[in-house]
DSSP file (Angstrom, degrees, kcal/mol; ACC not computed):
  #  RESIDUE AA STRUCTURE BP1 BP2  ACC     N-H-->O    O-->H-N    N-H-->O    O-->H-N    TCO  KAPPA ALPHA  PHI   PSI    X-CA   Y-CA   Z-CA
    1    1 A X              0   0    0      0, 0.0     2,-0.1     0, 0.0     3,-0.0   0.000 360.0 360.0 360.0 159.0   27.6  -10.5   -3.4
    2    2 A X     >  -     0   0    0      1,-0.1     4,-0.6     4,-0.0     0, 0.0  -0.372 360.0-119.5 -85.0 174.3   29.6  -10.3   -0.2
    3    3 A X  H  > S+     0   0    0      2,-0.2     4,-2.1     3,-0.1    -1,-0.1   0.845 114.1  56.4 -55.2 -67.1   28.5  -10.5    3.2
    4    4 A X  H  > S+     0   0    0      2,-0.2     4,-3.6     1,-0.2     5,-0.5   0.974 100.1  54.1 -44.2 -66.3   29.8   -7.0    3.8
    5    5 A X  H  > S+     0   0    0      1,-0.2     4,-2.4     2,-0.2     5,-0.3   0.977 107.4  57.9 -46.9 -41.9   27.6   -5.2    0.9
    6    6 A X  H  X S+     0   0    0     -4,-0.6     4,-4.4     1,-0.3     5,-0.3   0.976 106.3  51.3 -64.4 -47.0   24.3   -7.2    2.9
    7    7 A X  H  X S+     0   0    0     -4,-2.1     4,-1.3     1,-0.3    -1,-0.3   0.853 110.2  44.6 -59.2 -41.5   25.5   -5.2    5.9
    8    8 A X  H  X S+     0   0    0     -4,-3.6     4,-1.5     3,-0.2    -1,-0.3   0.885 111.9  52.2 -89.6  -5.6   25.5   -2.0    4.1
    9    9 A X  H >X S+     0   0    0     -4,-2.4     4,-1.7    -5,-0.5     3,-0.6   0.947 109.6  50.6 -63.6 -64.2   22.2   -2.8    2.6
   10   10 A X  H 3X S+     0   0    0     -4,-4.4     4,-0.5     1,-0.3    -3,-0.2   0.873 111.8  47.1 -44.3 -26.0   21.0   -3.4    6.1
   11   11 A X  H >X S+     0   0    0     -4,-1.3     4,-1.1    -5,-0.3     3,-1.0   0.897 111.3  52.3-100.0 -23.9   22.4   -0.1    7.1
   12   12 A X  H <X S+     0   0    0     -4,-1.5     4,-3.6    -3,-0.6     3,-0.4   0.968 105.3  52.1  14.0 -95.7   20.8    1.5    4.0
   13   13 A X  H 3< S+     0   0    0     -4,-1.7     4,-0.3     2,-0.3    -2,-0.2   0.529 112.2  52.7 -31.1 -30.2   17.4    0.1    4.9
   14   14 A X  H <X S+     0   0    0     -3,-1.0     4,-2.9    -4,-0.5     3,-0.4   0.908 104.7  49.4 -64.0 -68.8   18.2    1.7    8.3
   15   15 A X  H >X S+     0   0    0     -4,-1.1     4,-2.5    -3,-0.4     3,-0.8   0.954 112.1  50.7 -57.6 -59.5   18.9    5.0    6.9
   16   16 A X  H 3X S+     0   0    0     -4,-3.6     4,-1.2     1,-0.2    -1,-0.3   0.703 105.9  57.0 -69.2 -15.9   15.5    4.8    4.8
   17   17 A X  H 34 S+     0   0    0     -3,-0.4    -1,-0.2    -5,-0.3    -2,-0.2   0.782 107.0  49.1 -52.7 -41.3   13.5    3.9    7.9
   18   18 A X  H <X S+     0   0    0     -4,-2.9     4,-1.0    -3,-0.8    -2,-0.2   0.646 108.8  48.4 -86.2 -24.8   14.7    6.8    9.5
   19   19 A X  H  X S+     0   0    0     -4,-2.5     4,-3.9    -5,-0.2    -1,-0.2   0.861 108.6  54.8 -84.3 -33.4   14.0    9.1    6.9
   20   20 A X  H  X S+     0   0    0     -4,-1.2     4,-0.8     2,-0.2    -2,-0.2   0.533 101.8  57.1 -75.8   8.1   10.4    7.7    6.4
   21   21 A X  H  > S+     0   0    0      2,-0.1     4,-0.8     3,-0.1    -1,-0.2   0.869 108.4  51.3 -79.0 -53.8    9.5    8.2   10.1
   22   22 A X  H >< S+     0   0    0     -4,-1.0     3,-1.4     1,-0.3    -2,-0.2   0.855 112.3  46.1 -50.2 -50.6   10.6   11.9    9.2
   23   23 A X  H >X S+     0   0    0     -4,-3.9     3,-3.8     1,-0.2     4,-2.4   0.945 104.4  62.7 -46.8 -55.5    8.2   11.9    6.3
   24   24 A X  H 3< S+     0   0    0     -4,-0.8    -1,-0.2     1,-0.3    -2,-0.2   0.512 102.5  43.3 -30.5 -42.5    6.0   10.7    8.1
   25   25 A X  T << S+     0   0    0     -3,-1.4    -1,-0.3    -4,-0.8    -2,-0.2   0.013 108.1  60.0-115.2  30.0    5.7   13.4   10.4
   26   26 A X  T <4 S+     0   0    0     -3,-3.8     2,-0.4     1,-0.4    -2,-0.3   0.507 120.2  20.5-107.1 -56.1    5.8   15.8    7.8
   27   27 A X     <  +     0   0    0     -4,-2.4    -1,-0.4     1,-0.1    68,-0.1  -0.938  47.7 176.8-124.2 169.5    2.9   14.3    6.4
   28   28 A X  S    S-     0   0    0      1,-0.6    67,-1.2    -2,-0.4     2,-0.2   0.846  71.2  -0.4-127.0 -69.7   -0.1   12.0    7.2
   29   29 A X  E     -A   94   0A   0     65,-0.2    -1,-0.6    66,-0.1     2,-0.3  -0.870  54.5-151.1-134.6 146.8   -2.8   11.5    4.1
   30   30 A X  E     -A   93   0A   0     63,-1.7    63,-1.3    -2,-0.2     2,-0.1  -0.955  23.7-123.5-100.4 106.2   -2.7   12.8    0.8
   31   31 A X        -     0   0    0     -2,-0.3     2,-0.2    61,-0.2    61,-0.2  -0.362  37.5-179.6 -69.5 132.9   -6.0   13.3   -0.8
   32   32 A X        -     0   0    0     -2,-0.1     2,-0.7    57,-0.0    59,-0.5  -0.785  23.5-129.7-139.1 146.7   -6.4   11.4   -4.3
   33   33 A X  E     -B   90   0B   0     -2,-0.2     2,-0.5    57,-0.2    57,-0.2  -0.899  24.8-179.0-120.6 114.2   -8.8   10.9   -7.0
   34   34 A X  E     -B   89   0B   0     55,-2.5    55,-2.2    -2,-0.7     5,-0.1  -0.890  36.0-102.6-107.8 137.3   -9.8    7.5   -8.4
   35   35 A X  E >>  -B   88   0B   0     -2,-0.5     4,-1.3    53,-0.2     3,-0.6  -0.180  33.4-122.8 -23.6 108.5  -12.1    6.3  -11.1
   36   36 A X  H >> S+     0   0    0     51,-2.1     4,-2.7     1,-0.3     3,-2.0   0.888 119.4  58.4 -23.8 -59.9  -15.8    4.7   -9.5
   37   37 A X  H 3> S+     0   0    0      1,-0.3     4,-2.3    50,-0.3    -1,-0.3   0.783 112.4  31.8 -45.0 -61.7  -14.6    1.7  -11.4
   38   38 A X  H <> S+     0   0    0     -3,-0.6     4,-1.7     1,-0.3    -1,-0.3   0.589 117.9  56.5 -67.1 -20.0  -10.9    1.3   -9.3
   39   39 A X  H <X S+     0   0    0     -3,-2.0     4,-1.5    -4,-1.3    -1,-0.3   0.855 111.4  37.0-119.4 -29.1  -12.3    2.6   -6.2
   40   40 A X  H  < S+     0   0    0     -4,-2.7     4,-0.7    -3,-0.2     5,-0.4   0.966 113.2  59.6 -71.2 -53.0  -15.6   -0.2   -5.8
   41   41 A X  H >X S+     0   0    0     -4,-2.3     4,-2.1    -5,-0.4     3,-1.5   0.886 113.8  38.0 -45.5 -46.1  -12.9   -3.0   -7.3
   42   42 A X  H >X S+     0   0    0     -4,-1.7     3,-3.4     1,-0.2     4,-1.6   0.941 112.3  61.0 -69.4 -64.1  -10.4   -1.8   -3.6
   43   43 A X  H 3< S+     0   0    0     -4,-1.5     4,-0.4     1,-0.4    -1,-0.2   0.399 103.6  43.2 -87.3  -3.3  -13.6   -1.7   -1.9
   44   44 A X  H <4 S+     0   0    0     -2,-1.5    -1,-0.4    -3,-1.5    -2,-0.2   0.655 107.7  64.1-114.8 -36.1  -14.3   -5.4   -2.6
   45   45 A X  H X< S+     0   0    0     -3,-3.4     3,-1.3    -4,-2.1    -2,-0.2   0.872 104.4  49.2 -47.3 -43.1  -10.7   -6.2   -1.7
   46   46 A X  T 3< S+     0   0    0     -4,-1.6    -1,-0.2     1,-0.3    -2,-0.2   0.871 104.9  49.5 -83.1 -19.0  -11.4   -5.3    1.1
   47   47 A X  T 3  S+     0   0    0     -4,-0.4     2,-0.3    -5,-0.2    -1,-0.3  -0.180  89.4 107.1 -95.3  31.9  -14.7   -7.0    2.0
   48   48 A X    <   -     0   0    0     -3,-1.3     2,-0.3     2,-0.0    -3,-0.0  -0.875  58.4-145.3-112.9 171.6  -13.5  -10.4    1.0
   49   49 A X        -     0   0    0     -2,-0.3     2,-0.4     2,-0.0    -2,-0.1  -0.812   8.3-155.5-118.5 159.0  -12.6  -13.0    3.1
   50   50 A X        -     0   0    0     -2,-0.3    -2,-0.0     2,-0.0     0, 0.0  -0.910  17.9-119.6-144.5 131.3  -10.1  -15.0    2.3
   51   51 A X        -     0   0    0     -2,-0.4    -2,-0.0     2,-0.0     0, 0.0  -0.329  65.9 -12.9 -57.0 138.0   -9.8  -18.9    3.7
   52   52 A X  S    S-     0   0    0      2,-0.1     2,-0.2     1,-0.0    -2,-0.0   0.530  86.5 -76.3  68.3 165.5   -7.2  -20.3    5.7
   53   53 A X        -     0   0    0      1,-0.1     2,-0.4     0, 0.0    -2,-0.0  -0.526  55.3 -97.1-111.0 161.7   -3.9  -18.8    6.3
   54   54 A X        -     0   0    0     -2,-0.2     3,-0.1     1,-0.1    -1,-0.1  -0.520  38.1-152.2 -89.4 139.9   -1.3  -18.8    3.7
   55   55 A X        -     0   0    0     -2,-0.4    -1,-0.1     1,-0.1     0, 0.0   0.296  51.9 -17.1 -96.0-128.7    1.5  -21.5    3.5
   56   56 A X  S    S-     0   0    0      1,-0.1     2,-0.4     0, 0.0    -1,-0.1  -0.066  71.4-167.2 -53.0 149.9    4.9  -21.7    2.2
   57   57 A X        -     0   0    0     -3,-0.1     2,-0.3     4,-0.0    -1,-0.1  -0.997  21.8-142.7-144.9 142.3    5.7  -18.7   -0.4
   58   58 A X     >  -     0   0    0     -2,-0.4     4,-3.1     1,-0.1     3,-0.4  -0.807  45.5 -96.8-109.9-179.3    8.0  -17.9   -2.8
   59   59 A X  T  4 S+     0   0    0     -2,-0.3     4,-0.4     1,-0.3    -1,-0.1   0.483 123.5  54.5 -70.3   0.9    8.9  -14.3   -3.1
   60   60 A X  T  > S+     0   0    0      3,-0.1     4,-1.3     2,-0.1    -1,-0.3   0.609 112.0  47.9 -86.6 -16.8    6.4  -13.6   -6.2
   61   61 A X  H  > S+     0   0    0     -3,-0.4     4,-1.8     2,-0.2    -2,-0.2   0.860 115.7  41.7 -60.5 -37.4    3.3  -15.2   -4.0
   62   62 A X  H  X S+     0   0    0     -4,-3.1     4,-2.5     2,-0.2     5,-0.2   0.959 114.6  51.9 -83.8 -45.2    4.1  -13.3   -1.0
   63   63 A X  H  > S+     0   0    0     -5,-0.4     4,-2.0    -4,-0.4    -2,-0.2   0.864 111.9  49.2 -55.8 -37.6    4.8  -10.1   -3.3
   64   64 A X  H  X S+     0   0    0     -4,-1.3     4,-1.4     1,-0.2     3,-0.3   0.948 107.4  52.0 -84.3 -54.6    1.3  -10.7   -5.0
   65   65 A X  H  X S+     0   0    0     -4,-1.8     4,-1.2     1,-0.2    -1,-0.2   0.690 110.7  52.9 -47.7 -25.6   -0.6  -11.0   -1.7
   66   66 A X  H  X S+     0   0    0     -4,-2.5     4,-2.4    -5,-0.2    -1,-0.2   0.955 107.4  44.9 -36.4 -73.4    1.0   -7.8   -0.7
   67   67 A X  H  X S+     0   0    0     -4,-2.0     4,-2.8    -3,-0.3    -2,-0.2   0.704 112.8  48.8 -48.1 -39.3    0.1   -6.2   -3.3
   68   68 A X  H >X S+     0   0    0     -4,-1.4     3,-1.5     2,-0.2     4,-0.7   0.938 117.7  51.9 -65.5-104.7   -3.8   -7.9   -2.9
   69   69 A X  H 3X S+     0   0    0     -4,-1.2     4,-1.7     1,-0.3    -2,-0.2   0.598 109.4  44.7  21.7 -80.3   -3.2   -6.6    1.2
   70   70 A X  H >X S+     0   0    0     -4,-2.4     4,-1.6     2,-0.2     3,-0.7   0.975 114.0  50.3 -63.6 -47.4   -2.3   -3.1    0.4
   71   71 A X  H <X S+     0   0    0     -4,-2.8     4,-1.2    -3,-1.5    -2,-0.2   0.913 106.9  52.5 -19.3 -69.9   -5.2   -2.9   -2.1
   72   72 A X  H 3X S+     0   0    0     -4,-0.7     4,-2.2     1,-0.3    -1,-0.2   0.593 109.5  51.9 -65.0 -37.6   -7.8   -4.2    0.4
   73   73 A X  H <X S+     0   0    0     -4,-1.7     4,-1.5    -3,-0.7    -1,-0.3   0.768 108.0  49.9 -99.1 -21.5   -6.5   -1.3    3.0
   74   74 A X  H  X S+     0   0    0     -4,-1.6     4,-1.6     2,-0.2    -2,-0.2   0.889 111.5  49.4 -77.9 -31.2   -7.0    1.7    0.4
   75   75 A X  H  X S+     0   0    0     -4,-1.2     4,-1.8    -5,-0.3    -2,-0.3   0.967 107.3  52.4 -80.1 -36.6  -10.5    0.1   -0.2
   76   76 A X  H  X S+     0   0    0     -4,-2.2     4,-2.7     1,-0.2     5,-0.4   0.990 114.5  46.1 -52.9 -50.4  -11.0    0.1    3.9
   77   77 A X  H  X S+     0   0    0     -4,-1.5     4,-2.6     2,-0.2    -1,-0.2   0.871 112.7  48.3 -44.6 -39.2   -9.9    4.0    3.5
   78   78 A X  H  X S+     0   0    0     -4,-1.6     4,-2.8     1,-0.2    -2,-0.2   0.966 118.5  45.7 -83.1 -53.6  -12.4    4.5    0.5
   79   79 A X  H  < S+     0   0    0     -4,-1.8    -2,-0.2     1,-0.2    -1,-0.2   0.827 117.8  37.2 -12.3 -83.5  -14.7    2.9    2.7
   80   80 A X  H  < S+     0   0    0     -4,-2.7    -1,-0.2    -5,-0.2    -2,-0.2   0.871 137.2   9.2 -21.8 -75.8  -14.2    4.6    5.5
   81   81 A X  H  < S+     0   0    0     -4,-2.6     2,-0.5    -5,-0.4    -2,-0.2   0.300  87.3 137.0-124.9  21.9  -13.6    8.1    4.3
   82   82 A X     <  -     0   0    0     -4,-2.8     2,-0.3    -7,-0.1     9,-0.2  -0.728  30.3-166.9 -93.0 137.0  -14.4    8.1    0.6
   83   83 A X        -     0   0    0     -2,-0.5     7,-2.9     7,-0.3     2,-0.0  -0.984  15.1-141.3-121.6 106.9  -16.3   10.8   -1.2
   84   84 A X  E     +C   89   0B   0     -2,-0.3     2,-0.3     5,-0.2     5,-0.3  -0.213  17.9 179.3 -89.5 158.3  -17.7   10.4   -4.7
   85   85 A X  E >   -C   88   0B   0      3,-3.0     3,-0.8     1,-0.4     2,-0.1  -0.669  68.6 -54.8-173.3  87.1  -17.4   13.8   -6.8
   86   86 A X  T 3  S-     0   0    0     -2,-0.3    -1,-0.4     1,-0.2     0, 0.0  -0.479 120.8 -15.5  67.8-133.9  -19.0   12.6  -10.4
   87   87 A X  T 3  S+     0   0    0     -3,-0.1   -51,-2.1    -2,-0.1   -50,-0.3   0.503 126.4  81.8 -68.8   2.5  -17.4    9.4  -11.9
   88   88 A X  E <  S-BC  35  85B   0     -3,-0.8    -3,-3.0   -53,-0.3     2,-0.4  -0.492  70.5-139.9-123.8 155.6  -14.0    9.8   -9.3
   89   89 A X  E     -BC  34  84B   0    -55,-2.2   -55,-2.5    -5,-0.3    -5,-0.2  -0.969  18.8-148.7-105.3 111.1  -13.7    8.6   -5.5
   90   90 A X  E     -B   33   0B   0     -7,-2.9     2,-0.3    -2,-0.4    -7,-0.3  -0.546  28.2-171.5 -87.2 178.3  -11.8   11.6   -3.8
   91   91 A X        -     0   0    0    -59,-0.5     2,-0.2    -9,-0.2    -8,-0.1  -0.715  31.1-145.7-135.2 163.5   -9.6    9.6   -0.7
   92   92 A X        -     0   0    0     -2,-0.3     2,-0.4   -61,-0.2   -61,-0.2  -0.749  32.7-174.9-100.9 123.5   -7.8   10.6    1.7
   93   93 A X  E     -A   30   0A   0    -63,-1.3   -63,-1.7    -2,-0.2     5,-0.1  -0.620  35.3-106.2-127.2 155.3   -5.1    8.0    2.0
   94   94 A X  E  >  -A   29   0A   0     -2,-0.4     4,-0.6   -65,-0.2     3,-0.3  -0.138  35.7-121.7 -45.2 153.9   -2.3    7.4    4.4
   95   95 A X  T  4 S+     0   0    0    -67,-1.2    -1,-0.2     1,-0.2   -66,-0.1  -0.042 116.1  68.8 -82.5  28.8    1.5    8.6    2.4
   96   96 A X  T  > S+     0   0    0      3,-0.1     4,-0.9   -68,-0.1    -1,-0.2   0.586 105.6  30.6-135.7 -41.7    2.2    4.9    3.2
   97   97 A X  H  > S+     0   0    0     -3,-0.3     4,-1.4     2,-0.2    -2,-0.2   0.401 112.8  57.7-101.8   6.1   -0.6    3.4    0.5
   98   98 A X  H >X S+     0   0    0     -4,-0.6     3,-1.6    -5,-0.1     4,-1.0   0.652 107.5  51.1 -98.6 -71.1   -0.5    5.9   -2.1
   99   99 A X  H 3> S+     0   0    0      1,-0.3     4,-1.3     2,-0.2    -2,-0.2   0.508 111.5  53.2 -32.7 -30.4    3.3    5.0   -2.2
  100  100 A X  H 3X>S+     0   0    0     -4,-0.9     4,-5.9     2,-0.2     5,-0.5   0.972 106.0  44.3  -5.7 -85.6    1.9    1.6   -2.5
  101  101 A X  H <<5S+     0   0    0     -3,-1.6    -2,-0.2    -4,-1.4     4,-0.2   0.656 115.3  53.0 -70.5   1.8   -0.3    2.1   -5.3
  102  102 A X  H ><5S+     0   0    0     -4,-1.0     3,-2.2     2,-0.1     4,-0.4   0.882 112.5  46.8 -80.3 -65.5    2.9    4.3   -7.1
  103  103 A X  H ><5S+     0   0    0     -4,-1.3     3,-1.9     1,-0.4    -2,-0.2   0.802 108.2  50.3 -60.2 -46.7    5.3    1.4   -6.6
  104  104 A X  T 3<5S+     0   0    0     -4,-5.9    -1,-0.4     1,-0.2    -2,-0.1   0.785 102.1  63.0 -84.1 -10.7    3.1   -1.0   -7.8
  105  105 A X  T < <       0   0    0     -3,-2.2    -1,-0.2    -5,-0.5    -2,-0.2   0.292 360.0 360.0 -56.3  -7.2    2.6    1.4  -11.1
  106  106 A X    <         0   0    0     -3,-1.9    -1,-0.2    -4,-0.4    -2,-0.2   0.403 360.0 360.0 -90.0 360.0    6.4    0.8  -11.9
């Protein structure tokens, strides 16, 4: 790939910043229903500790800790603001981690 195509990627990336501020302030949390099961497993992400900072990464380690990261903040949410209604956890969670938990569902 050229040089030039990374420059319209950058300006891409731009362009899709600028529309997710917009979203953004079209909406704030969507409310969502999870299984008991998934919603203590995030809730445990989030109440672990995890030793020592992480070192050198290649880009499926960093991807996987991400993923681990954004978990860990939906369980701070279920924490936080979660409401059990039978076997299900209702949420409400920021449009910035249920687009998380879609992406990582591809």
């Amino acid at each position: 790939m050229s040089d030039e195509q990374y420059v319209r990627y950058r300006d891409d990336t731009t362009v899709l910043a600028a529309i997710g501020a917009c979203v953004a302030r079209q909406t704030g949390r969507v409310t969502v229903r999870v299984p008991r099961e998934l919603a203590e497993a995030a809730v445990a992400a989030w109440q672990r500790t995890e030793e020592g900072a992480p070192g050198p990464e290649t880009p499926e380690r960093y991807a996987l800790r991400d993923g681990a990261a954004e978990l860990a903040l939906i369980g701070l949410a279920i924490t936080e603001r979660g409401r059990r209604e039978g076997e299900e956890v209702a949420v409400d969670l920021d449009v910035a981690s249920a687009g998380a938990a879609l992406r990582a569902a591809e």
